[in-house]
N, CA and C of each residue as an Amber inpcrd file, in Angstrom:
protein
   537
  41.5290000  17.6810000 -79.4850000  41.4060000  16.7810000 -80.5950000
  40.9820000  15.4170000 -80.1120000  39.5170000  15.1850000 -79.0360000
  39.0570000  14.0650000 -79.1810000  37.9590000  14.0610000 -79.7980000
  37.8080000  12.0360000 -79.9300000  36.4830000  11.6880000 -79.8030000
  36.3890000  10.7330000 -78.8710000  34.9870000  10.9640000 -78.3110000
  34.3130000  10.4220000 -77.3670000  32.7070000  10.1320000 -77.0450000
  32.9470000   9.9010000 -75.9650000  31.1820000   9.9190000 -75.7400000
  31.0880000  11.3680000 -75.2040000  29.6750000  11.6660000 -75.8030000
  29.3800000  13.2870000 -75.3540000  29.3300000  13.6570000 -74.3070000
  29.1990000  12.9460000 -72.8100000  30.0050000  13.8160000 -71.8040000
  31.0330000  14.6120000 -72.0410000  32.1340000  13.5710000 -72.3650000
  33.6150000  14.1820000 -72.6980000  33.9430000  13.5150000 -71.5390000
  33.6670000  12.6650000 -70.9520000  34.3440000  12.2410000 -70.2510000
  35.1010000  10.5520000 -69.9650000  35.6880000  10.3040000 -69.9160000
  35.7280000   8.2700000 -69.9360000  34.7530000   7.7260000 -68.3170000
  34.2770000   6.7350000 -68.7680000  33.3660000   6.6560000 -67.3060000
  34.1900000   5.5890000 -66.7610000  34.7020000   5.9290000 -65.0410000
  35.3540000   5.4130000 -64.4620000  34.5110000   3.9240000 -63.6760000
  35.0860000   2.6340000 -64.3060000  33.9960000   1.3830000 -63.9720000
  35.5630000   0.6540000 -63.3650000  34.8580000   0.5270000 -61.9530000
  36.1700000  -1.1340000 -61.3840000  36.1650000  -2.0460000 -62.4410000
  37.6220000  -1.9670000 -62.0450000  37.8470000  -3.3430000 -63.1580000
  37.3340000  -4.3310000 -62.3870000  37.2940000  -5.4490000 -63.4400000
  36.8760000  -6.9940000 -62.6180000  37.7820000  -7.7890000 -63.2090000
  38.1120000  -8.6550000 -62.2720000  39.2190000  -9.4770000 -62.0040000
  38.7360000 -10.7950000 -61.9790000  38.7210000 -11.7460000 -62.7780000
  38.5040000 -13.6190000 -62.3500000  39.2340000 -13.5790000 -61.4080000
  38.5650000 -14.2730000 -60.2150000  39.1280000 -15.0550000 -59.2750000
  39.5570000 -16.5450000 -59.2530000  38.9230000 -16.8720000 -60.5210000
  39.2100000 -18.8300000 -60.6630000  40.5440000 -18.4410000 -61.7770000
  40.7490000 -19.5870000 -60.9910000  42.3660000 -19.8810000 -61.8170000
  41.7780000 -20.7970000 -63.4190000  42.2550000 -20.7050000 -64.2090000
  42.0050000 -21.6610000 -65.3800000  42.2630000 -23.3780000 -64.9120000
  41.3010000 -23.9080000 -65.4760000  41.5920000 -25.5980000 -64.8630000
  41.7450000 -26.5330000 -66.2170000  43.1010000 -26.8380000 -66.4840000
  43.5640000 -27.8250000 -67.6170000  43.0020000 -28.7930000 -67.3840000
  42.1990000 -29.4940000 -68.4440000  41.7880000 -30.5950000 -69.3300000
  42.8730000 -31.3980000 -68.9380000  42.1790000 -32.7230000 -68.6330000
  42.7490000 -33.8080000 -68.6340000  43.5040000 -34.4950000 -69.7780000
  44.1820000 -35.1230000 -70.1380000  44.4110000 -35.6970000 -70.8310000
  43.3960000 -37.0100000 -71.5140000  43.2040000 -37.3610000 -72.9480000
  42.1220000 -37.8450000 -73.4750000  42.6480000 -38.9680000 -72.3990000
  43.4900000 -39.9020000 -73.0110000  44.0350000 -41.0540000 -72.4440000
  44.0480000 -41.7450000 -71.1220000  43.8060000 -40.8120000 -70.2660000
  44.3420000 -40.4920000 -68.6940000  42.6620000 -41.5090000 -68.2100000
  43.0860000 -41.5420000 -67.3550000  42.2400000 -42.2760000 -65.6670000
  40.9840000 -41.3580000 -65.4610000  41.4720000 -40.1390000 -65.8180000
  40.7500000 -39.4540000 -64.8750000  39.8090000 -38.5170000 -65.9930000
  39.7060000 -38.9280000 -67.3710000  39.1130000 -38.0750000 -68.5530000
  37.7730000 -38.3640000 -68.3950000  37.0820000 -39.1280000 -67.4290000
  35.5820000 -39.2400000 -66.9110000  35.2700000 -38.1030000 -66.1860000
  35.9830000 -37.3070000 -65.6710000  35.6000000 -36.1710000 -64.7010000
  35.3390000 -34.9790000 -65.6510000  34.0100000 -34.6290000 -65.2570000
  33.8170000 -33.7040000 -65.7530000  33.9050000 -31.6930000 -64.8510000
  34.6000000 -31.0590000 -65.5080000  34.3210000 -29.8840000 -64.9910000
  33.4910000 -28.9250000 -64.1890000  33.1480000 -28.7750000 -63.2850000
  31.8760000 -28.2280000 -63.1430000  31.5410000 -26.8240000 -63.3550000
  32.8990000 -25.9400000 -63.8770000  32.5510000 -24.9130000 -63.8800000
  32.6080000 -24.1800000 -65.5710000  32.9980000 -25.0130000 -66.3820000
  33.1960000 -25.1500000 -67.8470000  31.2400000 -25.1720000 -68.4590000
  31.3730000 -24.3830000 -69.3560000  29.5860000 -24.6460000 -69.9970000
  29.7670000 -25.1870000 -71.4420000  28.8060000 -25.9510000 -71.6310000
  28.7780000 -26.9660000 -72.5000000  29.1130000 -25.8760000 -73.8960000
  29.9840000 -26.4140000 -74.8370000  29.5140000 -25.6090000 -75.8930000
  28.6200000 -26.0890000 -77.0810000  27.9890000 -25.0190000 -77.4900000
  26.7980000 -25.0720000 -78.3610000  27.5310000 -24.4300000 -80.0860000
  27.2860000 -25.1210000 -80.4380000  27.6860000 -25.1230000 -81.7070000
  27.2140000 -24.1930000 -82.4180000  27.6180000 -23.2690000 -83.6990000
  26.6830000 -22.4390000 -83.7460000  25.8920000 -21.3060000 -83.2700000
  26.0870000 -21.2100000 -82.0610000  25.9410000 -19.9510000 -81.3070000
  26.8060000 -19.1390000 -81.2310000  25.9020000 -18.1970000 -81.4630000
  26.5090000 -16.0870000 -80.9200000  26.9150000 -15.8220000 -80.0790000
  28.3720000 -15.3810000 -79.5440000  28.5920000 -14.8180000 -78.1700000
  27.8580000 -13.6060000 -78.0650000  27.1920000 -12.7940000 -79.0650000
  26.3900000 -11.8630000 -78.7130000  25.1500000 -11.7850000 -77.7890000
  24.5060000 -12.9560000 -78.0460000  23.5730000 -13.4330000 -78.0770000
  23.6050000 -14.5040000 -76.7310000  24.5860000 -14.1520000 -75.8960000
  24.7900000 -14.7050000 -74.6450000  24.5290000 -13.7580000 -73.5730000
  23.8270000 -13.9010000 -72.8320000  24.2490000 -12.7740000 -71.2850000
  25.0180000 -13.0310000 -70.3130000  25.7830000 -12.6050000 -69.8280000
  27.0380000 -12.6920000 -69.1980000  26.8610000 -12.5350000 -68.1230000
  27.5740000 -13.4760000 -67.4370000  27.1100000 -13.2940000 -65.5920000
  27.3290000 -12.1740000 -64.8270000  26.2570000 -11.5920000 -64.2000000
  26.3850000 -10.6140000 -63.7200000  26.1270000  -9.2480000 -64.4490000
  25.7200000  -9.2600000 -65.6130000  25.4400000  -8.4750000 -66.3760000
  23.8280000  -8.3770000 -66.0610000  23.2050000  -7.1570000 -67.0660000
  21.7740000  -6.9880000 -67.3140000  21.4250000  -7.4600000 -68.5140000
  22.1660000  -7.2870000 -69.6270000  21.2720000  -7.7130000 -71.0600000
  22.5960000  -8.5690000 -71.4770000  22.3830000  -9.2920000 -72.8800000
  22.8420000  -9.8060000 -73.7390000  23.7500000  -8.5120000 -74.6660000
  25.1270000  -8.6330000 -75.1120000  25.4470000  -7.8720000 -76.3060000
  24.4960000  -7.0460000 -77.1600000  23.5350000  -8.2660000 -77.5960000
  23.0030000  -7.9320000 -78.9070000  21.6240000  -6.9290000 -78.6770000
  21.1700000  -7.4060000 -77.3450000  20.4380000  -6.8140000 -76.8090000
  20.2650000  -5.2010000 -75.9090000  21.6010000  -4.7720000 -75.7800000
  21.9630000  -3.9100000 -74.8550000  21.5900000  -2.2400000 -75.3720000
  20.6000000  -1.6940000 -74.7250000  20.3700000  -0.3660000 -75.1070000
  21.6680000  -0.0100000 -74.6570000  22.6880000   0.1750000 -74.1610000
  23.0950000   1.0760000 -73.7840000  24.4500000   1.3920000 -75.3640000
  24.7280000   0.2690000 -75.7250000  25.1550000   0.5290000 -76.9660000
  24.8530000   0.8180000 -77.7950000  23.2630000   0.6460000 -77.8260000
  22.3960000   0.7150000 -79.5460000  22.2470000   2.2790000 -79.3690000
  22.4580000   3.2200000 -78.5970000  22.1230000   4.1940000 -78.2440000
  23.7170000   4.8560000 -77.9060000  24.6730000   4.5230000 -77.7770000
  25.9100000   5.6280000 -77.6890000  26.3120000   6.1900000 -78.4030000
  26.5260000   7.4940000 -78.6370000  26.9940000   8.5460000 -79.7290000
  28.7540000   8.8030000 -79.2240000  28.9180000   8.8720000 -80.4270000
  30.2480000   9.5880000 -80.3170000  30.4210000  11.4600000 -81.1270000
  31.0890000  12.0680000 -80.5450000  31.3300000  13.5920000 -81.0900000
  32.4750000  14.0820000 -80.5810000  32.9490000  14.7530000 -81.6850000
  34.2930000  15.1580000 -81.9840000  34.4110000  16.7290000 -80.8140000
  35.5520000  16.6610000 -79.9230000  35.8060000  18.0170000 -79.0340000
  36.6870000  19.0100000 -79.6800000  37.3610000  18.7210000 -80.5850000
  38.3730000  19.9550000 -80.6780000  37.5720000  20.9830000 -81.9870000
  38.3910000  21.6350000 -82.1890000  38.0750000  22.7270000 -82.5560000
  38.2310000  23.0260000 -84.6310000  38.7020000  21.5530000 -84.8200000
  39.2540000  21.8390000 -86.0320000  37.7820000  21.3360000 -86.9440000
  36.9280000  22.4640000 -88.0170000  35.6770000  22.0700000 -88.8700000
  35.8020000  21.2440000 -89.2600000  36.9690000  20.5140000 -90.2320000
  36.9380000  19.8400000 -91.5360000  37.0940000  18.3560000 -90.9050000
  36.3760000  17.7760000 -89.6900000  36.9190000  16.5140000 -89.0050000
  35.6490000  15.5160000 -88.8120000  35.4330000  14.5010000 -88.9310000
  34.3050000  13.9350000 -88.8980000  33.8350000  14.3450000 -87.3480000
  32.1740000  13.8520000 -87.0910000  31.7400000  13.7610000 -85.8050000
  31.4710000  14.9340000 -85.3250000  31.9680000  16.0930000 -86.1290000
  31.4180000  17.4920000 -85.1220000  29.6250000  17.2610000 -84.2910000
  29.0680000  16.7530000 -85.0750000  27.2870000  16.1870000 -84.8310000
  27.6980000  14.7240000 -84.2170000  26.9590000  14.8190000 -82.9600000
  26.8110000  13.5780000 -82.1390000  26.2910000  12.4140000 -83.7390000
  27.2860000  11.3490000 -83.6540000  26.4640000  10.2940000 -84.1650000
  27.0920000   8.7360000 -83.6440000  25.7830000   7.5420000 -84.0010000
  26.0870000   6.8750000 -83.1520000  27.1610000   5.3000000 -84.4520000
  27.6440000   5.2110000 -83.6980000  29.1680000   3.9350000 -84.2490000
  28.4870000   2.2900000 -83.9220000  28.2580000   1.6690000 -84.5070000
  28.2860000   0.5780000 -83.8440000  29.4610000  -0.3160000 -82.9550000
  29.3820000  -1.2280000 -81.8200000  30.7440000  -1.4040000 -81.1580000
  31.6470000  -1.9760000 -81.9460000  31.1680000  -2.6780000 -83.2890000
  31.8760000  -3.8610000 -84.8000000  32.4770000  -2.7970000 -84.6840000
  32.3380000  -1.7580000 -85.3670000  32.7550000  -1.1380000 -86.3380000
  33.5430000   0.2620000 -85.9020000  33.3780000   0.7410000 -83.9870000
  33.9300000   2.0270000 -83.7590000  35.6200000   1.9860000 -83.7400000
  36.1970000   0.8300000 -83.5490000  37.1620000   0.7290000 -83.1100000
  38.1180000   1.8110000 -84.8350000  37.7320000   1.0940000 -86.1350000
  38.3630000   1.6560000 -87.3690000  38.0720000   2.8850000 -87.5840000
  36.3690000   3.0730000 -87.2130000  36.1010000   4.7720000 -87.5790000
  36.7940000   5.3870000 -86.7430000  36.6030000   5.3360000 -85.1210000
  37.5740000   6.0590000 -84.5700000  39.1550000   6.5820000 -84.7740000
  39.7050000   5.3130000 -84.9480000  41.2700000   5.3480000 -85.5760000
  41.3190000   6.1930000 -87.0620000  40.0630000   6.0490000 -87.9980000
  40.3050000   6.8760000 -89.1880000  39.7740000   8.2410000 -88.6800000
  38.7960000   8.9260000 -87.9110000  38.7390000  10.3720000 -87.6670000
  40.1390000  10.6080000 -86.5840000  40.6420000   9.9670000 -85.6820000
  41.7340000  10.2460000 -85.5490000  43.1140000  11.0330000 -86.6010000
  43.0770000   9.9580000 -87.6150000  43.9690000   9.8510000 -88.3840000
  43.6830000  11.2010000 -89.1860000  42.6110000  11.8050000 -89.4420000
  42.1920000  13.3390000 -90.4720000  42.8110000  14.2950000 -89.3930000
  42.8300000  13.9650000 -87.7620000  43.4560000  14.9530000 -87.1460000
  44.8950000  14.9080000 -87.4050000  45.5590000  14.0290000 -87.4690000
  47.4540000  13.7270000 -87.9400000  47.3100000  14.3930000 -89.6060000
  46.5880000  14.3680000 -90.5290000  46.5660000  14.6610000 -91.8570000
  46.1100000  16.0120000 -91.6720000  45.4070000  16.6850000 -91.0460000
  45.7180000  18.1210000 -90.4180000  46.8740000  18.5820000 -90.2760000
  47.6260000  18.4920000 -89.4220000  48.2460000  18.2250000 -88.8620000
  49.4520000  18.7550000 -89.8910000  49.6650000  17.6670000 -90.5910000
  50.8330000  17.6720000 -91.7350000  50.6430000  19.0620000 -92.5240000
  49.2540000  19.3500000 -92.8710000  48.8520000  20.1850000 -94.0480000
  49.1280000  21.6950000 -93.2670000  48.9240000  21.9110000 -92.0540000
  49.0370000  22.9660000 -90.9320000  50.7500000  23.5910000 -91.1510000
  51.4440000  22.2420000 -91.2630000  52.8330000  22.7810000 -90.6840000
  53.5870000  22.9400000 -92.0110000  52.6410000  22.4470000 -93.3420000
  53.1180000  22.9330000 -94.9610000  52.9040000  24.5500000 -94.7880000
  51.9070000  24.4050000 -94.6330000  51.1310000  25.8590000 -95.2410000
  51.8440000  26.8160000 -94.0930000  52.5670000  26.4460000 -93.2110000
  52.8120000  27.8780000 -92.4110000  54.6480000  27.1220000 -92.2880000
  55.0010000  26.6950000 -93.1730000  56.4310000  26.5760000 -93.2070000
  56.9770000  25.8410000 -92.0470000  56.2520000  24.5750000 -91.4750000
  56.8490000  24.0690000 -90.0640000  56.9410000  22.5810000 -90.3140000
  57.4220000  22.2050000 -89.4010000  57.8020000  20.5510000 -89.4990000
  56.7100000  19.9490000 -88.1970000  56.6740000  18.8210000 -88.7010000
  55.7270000  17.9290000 -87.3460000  56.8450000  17.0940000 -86.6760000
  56.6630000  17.0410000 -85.6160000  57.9080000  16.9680000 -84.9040000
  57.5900000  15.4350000 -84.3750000  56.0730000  14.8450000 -84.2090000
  55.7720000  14.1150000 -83.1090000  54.5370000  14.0360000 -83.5220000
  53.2820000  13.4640000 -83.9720000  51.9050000  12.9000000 -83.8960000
  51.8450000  11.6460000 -83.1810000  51.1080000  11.5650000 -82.3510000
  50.9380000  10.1000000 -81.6280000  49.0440000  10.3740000 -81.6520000
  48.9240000   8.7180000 -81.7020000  47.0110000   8.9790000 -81.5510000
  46.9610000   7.8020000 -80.6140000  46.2960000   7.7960000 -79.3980000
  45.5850000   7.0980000 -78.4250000  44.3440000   6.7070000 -78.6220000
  43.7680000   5.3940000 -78.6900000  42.7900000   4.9970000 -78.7280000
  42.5130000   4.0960000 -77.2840000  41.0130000   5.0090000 -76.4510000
  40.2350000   4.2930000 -75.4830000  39.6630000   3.8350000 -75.7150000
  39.2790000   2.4410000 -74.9080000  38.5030000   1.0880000 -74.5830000
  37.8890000   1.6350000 -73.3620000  36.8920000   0.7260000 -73.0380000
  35.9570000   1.2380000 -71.7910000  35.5470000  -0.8140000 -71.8420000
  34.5730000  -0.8810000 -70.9560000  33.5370000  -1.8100000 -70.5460000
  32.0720000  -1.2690000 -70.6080000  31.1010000  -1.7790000 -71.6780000
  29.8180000  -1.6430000 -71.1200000  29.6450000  -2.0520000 -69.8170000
  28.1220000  -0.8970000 -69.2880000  28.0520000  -1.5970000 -67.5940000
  27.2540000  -2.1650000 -68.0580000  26.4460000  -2.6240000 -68.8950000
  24.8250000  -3.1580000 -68.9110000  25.3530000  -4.3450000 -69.5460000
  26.2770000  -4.7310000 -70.7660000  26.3250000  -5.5970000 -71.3850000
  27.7250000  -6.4760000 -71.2400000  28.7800000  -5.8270000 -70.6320000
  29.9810000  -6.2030000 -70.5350000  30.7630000  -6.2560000 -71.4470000
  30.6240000  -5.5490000 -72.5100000  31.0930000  -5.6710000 -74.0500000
  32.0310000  -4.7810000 -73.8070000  33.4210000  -5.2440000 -73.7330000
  34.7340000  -3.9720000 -74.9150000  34.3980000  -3.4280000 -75.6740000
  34.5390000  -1.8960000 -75.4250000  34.3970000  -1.3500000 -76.6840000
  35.0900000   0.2670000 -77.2130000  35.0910000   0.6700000 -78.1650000
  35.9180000   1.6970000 -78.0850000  35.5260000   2.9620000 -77.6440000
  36.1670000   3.6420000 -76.6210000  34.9620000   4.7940000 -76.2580000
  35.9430000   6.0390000 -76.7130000  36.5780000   6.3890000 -77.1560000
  37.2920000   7.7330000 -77.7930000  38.7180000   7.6700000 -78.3020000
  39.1790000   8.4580000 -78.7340000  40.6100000   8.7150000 -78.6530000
  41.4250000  10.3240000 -78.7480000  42.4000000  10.1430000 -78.9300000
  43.3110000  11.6440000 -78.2640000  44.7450000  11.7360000 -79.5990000
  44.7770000  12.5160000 -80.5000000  45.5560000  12.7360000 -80.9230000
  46.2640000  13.8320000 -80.6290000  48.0220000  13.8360000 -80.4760000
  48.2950000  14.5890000 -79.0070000  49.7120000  15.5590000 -80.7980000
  49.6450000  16.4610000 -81.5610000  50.3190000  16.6180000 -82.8500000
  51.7720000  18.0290000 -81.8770000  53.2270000  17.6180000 -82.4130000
  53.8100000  18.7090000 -81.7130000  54.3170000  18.9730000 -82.9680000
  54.2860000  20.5900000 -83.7190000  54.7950000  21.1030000 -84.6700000
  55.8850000  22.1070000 -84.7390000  56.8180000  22.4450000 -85.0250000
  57.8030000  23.2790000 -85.2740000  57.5020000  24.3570000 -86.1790000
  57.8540000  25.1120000 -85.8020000  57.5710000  26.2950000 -86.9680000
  58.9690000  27.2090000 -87.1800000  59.6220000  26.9780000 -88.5250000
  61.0270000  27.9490000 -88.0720000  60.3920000  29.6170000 -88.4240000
  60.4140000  30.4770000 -88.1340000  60.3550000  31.8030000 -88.4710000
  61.6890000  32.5880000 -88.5970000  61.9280000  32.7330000 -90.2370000
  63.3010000  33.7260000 -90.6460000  62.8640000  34.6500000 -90.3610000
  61.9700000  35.5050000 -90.4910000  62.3630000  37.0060000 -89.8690000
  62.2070000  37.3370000 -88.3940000  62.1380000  36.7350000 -87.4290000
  62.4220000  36.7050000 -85.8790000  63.9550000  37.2360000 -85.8440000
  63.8610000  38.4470000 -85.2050000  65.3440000  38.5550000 -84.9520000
  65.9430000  37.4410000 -83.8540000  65.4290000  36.8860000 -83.0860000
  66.0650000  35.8490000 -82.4190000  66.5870000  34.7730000 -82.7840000
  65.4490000  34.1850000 -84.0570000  65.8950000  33.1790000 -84.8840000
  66.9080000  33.2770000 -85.7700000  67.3730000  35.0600000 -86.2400000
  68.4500000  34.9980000 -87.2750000  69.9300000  35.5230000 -85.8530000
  69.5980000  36.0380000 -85.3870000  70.7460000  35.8810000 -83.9600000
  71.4550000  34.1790000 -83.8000000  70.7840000  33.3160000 -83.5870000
  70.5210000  31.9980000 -83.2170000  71.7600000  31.2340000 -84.2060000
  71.1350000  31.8240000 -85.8460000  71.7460000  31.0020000 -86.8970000
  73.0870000  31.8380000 -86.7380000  73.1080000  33.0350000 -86.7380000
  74.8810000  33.7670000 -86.7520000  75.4130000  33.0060000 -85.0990000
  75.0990000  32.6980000 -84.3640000  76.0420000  31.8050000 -83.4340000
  76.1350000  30.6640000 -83.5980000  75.2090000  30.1000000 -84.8070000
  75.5780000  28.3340000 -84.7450000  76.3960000  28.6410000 -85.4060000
  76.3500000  29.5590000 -86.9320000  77.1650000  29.6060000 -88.2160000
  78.6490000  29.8560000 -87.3980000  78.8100000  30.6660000 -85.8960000
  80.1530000  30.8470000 -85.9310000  81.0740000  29.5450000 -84.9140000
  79.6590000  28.9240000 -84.6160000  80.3100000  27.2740000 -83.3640000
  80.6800000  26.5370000 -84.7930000  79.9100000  26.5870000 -85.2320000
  80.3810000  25.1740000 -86.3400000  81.3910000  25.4160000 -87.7500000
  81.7830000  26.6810000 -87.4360000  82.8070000  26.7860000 -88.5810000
  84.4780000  26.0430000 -88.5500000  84.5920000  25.6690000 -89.2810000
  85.8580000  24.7240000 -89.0710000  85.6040000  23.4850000 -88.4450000
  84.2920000  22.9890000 -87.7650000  84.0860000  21.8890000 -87.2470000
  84.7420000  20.6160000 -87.6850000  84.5740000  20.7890000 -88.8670000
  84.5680000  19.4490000 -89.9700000  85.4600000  19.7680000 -90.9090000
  87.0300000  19.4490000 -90.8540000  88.0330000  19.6840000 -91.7380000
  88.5130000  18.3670000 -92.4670000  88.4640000  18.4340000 -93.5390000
  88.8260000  17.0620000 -94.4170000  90.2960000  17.3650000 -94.5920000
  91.3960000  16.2920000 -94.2080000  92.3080000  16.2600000 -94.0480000
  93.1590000  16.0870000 -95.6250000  92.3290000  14.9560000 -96.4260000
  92.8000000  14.6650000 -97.3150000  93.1800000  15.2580000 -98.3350000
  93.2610000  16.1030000 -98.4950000  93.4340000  17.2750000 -99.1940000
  95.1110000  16.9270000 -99.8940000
C-alpha cells in the first residue's frame, strides 16, 4: 500500500548539513550596526524563492525538469485507489494528494473489516520527503499505510474453545457485595 516514484524505491541522497553557524544582527542602536554581514544576501522585495537557484544546485525550483517530470504510482494491490497509472503531482500540491490517496487506503481498510466481521486494530500512514538533486526542493516522494485488522471467526472450533475457558476464568470475577 504505497505511493511513490515509479522505481519503488526512495533515492538515497547525503544529507547536507550548514556548516556556518547563524550570525545575530546587531543591535539597531549599538556601535557596531555599520557592519555589514558578508555572508547574508540582500533581500529583494517581491521575489520568488522559486525563482532562485540555490548554491550548489543545477536549476532554479521553477525551472527544474526533474520535478516537472516526476510521476507518482500506486504499488499495492487494492483497484479502487487513486494512481494505479503513473501520473505526475506537482511539488505545491503532492504533499495533500498523497496524504488523501493514502487516506482511501485507511477507508479501505475500515470497509474490509465491516464486510468480513473484523475490527481495525491499528491504521498508521507515513508520509516521505526526499530532496530534489537538481533543484534542492523538499518534496513529497511517497507514503506507506501500514492497516492491522482483527477478524473474530465464531465457527473456528478454536475460537469457540477459547470463549468456554474465558467464560469459565471470569465467572464469579466480579461479585457485587451490596446486595
Amino acid at each position: 500500500m504505497t505511493i511513490g516514484n515509479i522505481p519503488g524505491f526512495y533515492p538515497s541522497y547525503s544529507t547536507y548539513t550548514n556548516s556556518m553557524a547563524p550570525v545575530s544582527r546587531p543591535a539597531e542602536n549599538s556601535a557596531d550596526s555599520n557592519i555589514v554581514n558578508p555572508t547574508s544576501k540582500p533581500e529583494e522585495k517581491g521575489s520568488n524563492p522559486d525563482d532562485v537557484k540555490k548554491a550548489g544546485r543545477r536549476s532554479a525550483p521553477s525551472e527544474c525538469e526533474t520535478c516537472a517530470n516526476r510521476k507518482y504510482q500506486d504499488g499495492s494491490d487494492e483497484g479502487n485507489v487513486s494512481f494505479k497509472a503513473a501520473a505526475h503531482i506537482s511539488p505545491e500540491s503532492a504533499g495533500a494528494r498523497v496524504r488523501a490517496h493514502e487516506g482511501e487506503h485507511v477507508s479501505n481498510a475500515y470497509k474490509k473489516a465491516a464486510q468480513k466481521n473484523g475490527k481495525v486494530l491499528n491504521a498508521s500512514v507515513t508520509i516521505h520527503t526526499s530532496i530534489c538533486p537538481e533543484c534542492g526542493r523538499t518534496y513529497v516522494s511517497g507514503g506507506v499505510t501500514n492497516t492491522k485488522i482483527k477478524y473474530s471467526d465464531e465457527d473456528n472450533p478454536y475460537t469457540k474453545n477459547q470463549k468456554q475457558i474465558d467464560a469459565a476464568r471470569y465467572k464469579g470475577a466480579n461479585i457485587d457485595y451490596a446486595a
